[in-house]
GUDRENMI-798529 format. One record per residue (C-alpha): residue number from 1; residue in one letter; x, y, z. Coordinates in steps of 0.2 Angstrom, whole numbers, plus 5000, padded with zeros to 4 digits. Example, Ala and Ser with C-alpha at 12.3 -4.5 7.8 and 13.67 -1.06 7.14 Angstrom:
BEGIN
PT,num,residuo,X,Y,Z
PT,1,a,5062,4978,5039
PT,2,s,5068,4995,5036
END
This chain:
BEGIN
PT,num,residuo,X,Y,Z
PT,1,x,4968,4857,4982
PT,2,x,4961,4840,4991
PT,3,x,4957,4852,5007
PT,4,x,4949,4866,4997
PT,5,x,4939,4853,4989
PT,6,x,4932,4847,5004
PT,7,x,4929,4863,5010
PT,8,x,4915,4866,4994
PT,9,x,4908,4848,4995
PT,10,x,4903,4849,5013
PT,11,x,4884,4859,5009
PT,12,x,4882,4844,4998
PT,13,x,4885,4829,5011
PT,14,x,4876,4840,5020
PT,15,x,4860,4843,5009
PT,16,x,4858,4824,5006
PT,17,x,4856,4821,5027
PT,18,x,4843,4833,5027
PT,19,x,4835,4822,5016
PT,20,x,4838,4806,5026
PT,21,x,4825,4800,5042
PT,22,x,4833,4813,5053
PT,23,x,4821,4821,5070
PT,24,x,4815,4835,5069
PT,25,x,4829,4843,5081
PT,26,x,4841,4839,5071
PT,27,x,4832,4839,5052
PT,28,x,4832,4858,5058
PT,29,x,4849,4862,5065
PT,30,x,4856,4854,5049
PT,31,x,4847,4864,5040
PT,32,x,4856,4879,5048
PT,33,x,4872,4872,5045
PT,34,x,4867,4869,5027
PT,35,x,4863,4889,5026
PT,36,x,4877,4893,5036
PT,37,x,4890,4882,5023
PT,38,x,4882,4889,5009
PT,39,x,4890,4907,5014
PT,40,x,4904,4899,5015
PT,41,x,4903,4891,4999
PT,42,x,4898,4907,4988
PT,43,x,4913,4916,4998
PT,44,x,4925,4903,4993
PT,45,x,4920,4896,4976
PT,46,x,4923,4915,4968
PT,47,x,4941,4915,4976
PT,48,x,4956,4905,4969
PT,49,x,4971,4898,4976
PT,50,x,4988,4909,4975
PT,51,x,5004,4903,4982
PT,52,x,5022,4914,4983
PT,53,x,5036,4903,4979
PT,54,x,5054,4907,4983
PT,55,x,5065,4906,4968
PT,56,x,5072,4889,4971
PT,57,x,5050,4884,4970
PT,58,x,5049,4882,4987
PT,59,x,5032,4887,4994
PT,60,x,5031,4899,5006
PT,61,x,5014,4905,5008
PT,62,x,4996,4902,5001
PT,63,x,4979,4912,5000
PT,64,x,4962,4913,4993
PT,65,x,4958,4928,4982
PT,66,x,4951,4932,4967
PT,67,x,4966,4943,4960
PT,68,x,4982,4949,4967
PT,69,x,4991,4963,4962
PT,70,x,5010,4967,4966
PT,71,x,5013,4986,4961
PT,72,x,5031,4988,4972
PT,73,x,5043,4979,4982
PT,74,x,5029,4982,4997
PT,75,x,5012,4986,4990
PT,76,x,5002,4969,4987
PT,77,x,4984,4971,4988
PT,78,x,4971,4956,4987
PT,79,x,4955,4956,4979
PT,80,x,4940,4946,4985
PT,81,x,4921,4946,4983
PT,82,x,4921,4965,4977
PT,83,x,4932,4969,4994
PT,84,x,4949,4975,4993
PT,85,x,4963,4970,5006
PT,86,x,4982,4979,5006
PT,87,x,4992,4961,5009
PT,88,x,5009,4956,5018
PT,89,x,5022,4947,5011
PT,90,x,5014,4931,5013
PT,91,x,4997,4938,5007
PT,92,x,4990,4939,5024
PT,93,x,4977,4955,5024
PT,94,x,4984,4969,5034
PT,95,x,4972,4983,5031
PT,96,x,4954,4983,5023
PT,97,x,4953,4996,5008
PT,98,x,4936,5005,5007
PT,99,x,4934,5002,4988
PT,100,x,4931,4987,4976
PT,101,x,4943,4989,4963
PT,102,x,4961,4999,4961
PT,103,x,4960,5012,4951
PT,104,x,4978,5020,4953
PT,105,x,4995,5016,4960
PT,106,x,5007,5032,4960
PT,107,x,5019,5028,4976
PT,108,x,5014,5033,4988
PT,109,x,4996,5033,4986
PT,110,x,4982,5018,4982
PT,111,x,4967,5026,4972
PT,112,x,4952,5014,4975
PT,113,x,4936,5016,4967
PT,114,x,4920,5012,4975
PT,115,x,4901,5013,4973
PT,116,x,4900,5032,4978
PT,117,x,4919,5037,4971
PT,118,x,4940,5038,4971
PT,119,x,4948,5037,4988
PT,120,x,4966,5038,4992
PT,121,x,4978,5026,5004
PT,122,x,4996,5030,5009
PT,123,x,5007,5014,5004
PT,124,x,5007,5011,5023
PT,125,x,4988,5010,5024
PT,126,x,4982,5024,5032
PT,127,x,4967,5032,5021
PT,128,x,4967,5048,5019
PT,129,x,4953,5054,5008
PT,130,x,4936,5045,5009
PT,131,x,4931,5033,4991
PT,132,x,4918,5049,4986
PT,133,x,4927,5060,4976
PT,134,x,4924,5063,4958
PT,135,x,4943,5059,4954
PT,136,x,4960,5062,4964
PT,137,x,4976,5069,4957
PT,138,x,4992,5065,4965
PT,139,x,5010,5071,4971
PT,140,x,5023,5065,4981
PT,141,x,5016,5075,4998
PT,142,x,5002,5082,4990
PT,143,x,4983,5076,4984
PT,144,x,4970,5086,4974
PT,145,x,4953,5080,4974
PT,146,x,4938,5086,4967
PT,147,x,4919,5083,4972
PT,148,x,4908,5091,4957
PT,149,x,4916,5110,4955
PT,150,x,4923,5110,4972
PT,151,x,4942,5104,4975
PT,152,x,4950,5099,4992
PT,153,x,4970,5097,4994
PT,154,x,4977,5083,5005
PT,155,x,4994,5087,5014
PT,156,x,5006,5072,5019
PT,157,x,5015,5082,5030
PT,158,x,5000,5089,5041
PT,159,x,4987,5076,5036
PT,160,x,4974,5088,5036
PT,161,x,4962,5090,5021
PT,162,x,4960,5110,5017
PT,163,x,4943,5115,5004
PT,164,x,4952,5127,4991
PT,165,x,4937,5134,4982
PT,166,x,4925,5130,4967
PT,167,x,4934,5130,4951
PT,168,x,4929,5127,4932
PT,169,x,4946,5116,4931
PT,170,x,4962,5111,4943
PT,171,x,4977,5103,4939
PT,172,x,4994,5097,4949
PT,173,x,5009,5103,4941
PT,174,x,5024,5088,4941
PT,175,x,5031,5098,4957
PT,176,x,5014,5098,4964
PT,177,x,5009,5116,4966
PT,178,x,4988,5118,4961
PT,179,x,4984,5128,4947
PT,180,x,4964,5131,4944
PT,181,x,4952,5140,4932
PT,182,x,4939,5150,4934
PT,183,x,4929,5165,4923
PT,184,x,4945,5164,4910
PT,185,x,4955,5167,4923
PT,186,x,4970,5158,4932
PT,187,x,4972,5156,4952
PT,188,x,4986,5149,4962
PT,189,x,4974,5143,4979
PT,190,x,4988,5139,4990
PT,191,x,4998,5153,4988
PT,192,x,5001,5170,5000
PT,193,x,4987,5178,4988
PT,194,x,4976,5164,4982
PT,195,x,4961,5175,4976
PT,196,x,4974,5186,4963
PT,197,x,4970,5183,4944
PT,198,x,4984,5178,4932
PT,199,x,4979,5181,4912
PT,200,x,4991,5165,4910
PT,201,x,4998,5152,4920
PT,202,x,5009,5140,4911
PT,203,x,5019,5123,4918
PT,204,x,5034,5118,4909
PT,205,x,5050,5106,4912
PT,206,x,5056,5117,4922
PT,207,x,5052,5120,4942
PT,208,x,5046,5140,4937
PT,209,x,5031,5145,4932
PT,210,x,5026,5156,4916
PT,211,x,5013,5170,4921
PT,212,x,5006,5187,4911
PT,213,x,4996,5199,4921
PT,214,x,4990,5216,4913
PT,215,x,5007,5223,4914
PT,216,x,5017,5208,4907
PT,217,x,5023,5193,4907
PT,218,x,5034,5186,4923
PT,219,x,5043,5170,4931
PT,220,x,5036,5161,4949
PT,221,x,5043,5151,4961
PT,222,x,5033,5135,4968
PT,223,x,5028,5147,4983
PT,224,x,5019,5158,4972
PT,225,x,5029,5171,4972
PT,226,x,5037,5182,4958
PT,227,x,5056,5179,4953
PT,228,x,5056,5191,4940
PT,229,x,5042,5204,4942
PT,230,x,5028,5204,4926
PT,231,x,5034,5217,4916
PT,232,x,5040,5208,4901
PT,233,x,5034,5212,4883
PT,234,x,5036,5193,4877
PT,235,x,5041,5177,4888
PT,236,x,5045,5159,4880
PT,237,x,5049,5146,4891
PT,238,x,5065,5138,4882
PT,239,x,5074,5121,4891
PT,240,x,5077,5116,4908
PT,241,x,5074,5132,4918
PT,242,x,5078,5144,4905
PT,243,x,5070,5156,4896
PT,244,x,5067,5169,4880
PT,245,x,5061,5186,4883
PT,246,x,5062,5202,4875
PT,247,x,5057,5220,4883
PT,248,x,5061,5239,4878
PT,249,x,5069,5236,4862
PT,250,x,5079,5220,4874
PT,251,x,5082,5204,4869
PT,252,x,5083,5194,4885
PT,253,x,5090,5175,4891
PT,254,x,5084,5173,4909
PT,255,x,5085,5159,4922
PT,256,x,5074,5155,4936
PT,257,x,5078,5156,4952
PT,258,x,5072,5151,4970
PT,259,x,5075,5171,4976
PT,260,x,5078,5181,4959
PT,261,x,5079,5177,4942
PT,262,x,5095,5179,4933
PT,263,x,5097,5188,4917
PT,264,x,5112,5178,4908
PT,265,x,5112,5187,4893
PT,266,x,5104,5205,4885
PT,267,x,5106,5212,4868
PT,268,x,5099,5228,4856
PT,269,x,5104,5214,4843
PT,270,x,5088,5205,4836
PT,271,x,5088,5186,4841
PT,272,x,5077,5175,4835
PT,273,x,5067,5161,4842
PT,274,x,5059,5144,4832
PT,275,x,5056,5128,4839
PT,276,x,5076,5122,4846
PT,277,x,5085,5136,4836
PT,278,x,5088,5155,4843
PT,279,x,5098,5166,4831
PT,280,x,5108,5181,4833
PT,281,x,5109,5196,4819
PT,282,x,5120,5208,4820
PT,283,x,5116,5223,4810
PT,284,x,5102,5211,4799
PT,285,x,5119,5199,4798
PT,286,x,5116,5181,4804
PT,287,x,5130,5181,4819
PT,288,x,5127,5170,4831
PT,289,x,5118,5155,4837
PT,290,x,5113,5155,4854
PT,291,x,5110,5143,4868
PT,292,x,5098,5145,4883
PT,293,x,5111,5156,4894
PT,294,x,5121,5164,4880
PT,295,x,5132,5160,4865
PT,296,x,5134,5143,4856
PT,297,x,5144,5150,4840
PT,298,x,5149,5165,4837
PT,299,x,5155,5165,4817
PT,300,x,5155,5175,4803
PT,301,x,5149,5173,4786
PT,302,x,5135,5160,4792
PT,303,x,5120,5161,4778
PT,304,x,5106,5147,4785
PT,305,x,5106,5137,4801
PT,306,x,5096,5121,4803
PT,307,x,5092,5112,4821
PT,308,x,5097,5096,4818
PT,309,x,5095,5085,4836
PT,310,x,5101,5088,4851
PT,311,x,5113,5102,4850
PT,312,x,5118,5098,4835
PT,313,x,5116,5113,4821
PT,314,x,5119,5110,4801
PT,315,x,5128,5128,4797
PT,316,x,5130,5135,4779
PT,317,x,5142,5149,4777
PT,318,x,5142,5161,4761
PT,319,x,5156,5152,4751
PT,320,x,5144,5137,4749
PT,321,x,5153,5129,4762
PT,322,x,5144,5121,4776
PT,323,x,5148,5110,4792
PT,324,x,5139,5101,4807
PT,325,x,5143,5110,4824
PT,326,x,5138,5100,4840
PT,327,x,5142,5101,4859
PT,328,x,5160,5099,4856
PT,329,x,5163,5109,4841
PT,330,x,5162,5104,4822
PT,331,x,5159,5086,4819
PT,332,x,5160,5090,4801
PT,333,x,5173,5103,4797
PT,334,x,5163,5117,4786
PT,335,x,5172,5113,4772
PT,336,x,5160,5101,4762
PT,337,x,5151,5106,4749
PT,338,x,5134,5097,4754
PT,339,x,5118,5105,4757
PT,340,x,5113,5096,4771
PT,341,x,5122,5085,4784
PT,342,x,5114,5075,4798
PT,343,x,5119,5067,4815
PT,344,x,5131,5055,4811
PT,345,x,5136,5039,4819
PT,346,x,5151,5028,4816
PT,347,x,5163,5041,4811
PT,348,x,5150,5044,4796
PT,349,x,5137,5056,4793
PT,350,x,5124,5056,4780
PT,351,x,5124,5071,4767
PT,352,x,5114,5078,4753
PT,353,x,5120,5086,4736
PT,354,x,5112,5090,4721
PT,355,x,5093,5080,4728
PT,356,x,5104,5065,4732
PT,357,x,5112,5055,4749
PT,358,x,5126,5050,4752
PT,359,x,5140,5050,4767
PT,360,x,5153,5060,4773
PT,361,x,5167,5061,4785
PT,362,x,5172,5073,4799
PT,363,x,5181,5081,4786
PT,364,x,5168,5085,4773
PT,365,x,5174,5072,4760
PT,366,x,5163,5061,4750
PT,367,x,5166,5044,4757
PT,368,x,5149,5036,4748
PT,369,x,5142,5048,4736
PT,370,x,5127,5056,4737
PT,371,x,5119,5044,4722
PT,372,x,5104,5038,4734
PT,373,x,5084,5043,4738
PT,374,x,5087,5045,4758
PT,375,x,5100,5035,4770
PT,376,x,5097,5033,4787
PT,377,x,5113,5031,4801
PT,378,x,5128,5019,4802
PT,379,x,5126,5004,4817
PT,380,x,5137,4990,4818
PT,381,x,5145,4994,4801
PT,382,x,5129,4996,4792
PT,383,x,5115,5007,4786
PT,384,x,5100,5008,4777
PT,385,x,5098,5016,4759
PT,386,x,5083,5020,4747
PT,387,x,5084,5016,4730
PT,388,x,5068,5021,4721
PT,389,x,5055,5016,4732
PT,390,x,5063,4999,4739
PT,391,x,5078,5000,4754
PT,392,x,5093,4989,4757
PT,393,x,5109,4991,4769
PT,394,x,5126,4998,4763
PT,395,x,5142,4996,4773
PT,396,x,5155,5010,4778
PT,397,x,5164,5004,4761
PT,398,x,5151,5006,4749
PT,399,x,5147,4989,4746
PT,400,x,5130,4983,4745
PT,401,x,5123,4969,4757
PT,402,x,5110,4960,4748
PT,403,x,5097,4971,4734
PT,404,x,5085,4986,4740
PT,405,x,5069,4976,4740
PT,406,x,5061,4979,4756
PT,407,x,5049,4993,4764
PT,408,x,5057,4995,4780
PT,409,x,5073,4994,4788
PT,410,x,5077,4996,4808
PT,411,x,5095,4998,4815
PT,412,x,5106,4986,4815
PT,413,x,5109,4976,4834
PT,414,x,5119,4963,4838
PT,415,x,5124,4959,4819
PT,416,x,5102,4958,4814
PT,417,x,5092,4966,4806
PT,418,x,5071,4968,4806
PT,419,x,5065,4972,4789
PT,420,x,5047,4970,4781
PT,421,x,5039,4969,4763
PT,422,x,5024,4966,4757
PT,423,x,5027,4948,4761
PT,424,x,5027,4953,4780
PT,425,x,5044,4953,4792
PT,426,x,5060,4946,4787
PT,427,x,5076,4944,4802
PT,428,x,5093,4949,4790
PT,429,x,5111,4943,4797
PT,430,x,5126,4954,4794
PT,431,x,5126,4949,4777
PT,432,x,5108,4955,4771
PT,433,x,5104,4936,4771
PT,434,x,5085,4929,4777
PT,435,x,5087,4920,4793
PT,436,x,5068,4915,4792
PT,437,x,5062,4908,4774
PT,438,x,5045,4910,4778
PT,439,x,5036,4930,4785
PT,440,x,5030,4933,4800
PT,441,x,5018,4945,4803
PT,442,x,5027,4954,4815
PT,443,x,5045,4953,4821
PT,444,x,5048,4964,4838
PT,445,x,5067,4967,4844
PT,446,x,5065,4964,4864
PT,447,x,5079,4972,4876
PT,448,x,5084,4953,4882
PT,449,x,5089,4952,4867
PT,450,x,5077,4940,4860
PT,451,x,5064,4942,4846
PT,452,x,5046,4943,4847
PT,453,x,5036,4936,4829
PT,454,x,5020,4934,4829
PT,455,x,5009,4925,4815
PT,456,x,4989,4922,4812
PT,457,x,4988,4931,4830
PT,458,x,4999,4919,4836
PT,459,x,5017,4923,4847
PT,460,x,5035,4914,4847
PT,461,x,5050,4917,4853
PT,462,x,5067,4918,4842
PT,463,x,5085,4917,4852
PT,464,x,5097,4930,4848
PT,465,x,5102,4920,4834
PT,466,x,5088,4922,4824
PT,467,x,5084,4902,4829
PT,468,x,5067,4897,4833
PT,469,x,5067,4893,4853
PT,470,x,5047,4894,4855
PT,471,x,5037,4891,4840
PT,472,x,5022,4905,4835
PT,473,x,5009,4895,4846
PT,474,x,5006,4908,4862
PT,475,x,4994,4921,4864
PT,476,x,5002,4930,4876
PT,477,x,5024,4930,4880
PT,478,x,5036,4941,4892
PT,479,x,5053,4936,4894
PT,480,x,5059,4941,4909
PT,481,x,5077,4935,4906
PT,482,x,5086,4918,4901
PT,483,x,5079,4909,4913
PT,484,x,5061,4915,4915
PT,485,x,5050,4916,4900
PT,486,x,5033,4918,4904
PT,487,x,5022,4906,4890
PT,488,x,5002,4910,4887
PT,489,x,4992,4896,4879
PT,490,x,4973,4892,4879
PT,491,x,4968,4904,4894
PT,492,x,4985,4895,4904
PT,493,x,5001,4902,4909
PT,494,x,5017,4894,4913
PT,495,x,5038,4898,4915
PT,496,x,5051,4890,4904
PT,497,x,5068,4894,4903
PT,498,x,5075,4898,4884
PT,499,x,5083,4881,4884
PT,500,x,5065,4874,4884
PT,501,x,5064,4868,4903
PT,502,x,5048,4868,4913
PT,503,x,5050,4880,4926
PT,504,x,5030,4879,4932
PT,505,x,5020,4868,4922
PT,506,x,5007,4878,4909
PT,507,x,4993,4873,4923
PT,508,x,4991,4892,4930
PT,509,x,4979,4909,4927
PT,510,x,4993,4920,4932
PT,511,x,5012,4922,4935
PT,512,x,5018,4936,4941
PT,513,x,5037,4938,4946
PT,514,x,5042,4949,4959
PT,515,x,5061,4949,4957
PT,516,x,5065,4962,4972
PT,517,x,5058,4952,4985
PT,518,x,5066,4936,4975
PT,519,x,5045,4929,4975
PT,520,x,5037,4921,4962
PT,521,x,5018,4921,4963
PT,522,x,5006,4909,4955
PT,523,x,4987,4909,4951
PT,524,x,4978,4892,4952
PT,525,x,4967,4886,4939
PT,526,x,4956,4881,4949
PT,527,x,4939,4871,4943
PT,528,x,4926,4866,4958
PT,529,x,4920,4851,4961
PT,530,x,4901,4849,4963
PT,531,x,4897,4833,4970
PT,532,x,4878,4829,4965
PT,533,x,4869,4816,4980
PT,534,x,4862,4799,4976
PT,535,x,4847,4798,4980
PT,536,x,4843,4793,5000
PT,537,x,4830,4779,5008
PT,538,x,4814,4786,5011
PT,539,x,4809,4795,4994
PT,540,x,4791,4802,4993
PT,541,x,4778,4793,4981
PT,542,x,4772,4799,4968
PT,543,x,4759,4813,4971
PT,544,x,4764,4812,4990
END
């Protein structure tokens, strides 16, 4: 810090011999140097100090930018007096963005935005679309860019820019193929017949295309070309890359395919389609449940079917006996008497009889009856209740842990429990027991394991225990793991472990760990130091 110092006082000590009995000759090359230092001065007195540290805090590198950004294990770009810089390692610049600010990082491309627009780096460095484009999609291989109506498609694997057309709207799907609007129509522009209308183009999970013309509805491939010709009477895209069709009285479950899709199963038998759930009636008779490429259950007697999650189906039968089937067959036996049964965890699942919940077994027996408003799942032995308007937390034998008092209750983890009132947030051991006396306003369940609270605005940390390790006095905390918490306070940052120890001192704009390259870099606070000259020998007189 002495050195950068020095380096913004220099203009001053200057300044104050221009004011001393210098010639002529040299009262006027000073002044250049004073003009010349203060560039130097506005270019360094935006920028501040970042150093990389290895993780045993050794320094390994130092630079001057106003922001840094680490985005992946090799894209770091610097920030300086509105120019941006893609960095090595050590922060050196490599490559000069044409841009001001990052607007997008999707590896493999850098979106920059600058005065006249988006443009578009490879990860590398090499640009590949100018900063003048109203806004840039990206792909893996592929870039869309539009410039008012008109759209341009960059290919990684040429490197050629290629104009498309004018379009009202264009969109990349998540496997890259351009699909754009015009006149109420849809266009696929870099297909064999780019200028064909579709009545309906429509993306889904899957890698095929859902497309109606006139004579139907149809399946494409990413190429553009039809898998199954569009001739159907109704298409529904299902899961995966699955679909529901019917046509000429046919019921249809089709899968795409690169060449031709594949019809996995046909019927004359209605099936139905809602949400999750398809249903098979045999002669008006509920039959069959189906999956995406063919039968799930096939049972008799079956009255109601209900999705529950997953693949996971609450069935009733006509004998007023009902089960839960899943992937592996009945998890529930469909021999209980309840009216509903849900996804159960534990060996448990909840239940409901008469307007009342409860628990049952995988074999339909009451083990908790149903004598409860709602219950939620079984973890770690317990689960949540509502009685009246209020929850508490039951165990697998029935017995209560503490009173149903509070407003919410999140699963179990690690033997604690979040719950709120009208107080604020309460952490519960395995016993329904307060571990804090007083409410936070805010308790959050972070995957280290820790807790985030938070109170007046204000951020601590709690151990796994549910004991205070960082008292509710941040703004701003990310624990990163054990040994590195990241601690906000008064506009400084600073890294502690949880056992309290310093780690870098609260001194610092920003921290930011890059654990793949084992690098920890650190933002100065940096506050200049303006040195104002004593007056020199020789001042004017008064009215001189």
């Amino acid at each position: 810090m002495a050195k950068g110092n020095l380096q913004i006082l220099w203009p001053f000590y200057l300044w104050a011999h221009l004011n001393s009995p210098y010639s002529m000759k040299n009262r006027r090359l000073a002044f250049l140097f004073f003009i010349i230092s203060l560039g130097l001065f506005s270019f360094r007195s935006f920028g501040q100090t970042w150093e990389v540290y290895d993780l045993q805090g050794n320094l390994k590198s130092r630079a001057v930018y106003d922001e840094v950004y680490v985005f992946s294990e090799s894209v770091r770009i610097g920030k300086k007096d509105n120019q941006l810089f893609l960095l090595a390692r050590n922060l050196n610049p490599i490559v000069t963005l044409e841009g001001e600010d990052v607007y997008q990082y999707l590896s493999p491309w850098i979106l920059v935005k600058g005065k006249n627009g988006i443009g578009a780096y490879h990860e590398y460095g090499q640009q590949v679309l100018p900063a003048e484009f109203d806004e840039i999609l990206t792909y893996t291989t592929r870039l869309l860019g539009k410039k008012g109506n008109n759209y341009f498609v960059f290919e990684r694997g040429s490197g050629k820019t290629t104009p498309i057309g004018s379009f009202e709207e264009a969109h990349l799907t998540h496997l890259g193929v351009v699909i754009a609007q015009k006149s109420g129509k849809y266009f696929l522009p870099q297909s064999k017949d780019p200028q064909r209308p579709y009545e309906l183009l429509e993306e889904n999970d899957g890698r095929y295309l859902l497309a109606k013309e006139e004579s139907g509805f149809g399946i494409i491939n990413e190429e553009g070309d039809y898998v199954l010709s569009p001739t159907l009477e109704q298409l529904e895209y299902t899961r995966n890359n699955h679909f529901y069709g019917f046509n000429d009285n046919q019921y249809l479950l089709i899968k795409g395919d690169e060449i031709k899709a594949d019809v996995t199963y046909n019927s004359f038998h209605k099936i139905t389609k809602s949400g999750h759930l398809m249903l098979e009636y045999i002669h008006g008779k509920l039959r069959r449940i189906m999956k995406e490429d063919g039968i799930f259950l096939d049972a008799v007697g079956m009255e109601e079917v209900e999705w529950i999650s997953g693949e996971n189906y609450f069935v009733r039968f006509r004998e007023q006996k009902s089960g839960l089937y899943g992937p592996k067959g009945w998890q529930v036996n469909p021999q209980s008497d309840a009216e509903w049964i849900g996804e159960g965890k534990e060996g448990l699942f909840p239940a409901k009889k008469g307007g009342k919940f409860g628990f049952i077994n995988s074999s339909g027996e009451w083990v908790i009856p149903p004598s409860f408003e709602e219950v939620g799942t079984f973890a770690e032995n317990l689960a949540p209740y509502k009685q009246g308007t209020k929850w508490g937390l039951i165990n697998k034998s029935g017995d209560f842990k503490g009173i149903a008092e509070w407003k919410e209750i999140k699963k179990t983890s690690e033997g604690k429990t979040v719950v709120s009132s009208d107080e604020g947030f309460y952490l519960l051991n395995e016993n329904g027991e307060k571990l804090n006396s007083l409410p936070f306003d805010q308790i959050c369940r972070l995957k280290e394991g820790y807790f985030l609270v938070e109170k007046n605005g204000k951020r601590g940390i709690l151990n796994k225990d549910g004991e205070e390790i960082f008292q509710n006095e941040y703004s701003f905390l990310q624990v990163e793991d054990n040994d590195f918490i990241l601690l906000s306070k008064d506009g400084k940052i600073g890294a502690f472990r949880a056992s309290g120890d310093v780690i870098y001192p609260m001194e610092y704009d920003r921290i930011i760990p890059d654990w793949t390259n084992q690098e920890i870099l650190v933002k100065e606070a940096y506050t200049p130091v303006i040195l104002i000259p004593e007056p020199t020998e020789g001042k004017r007189k008064k009215g001189a």
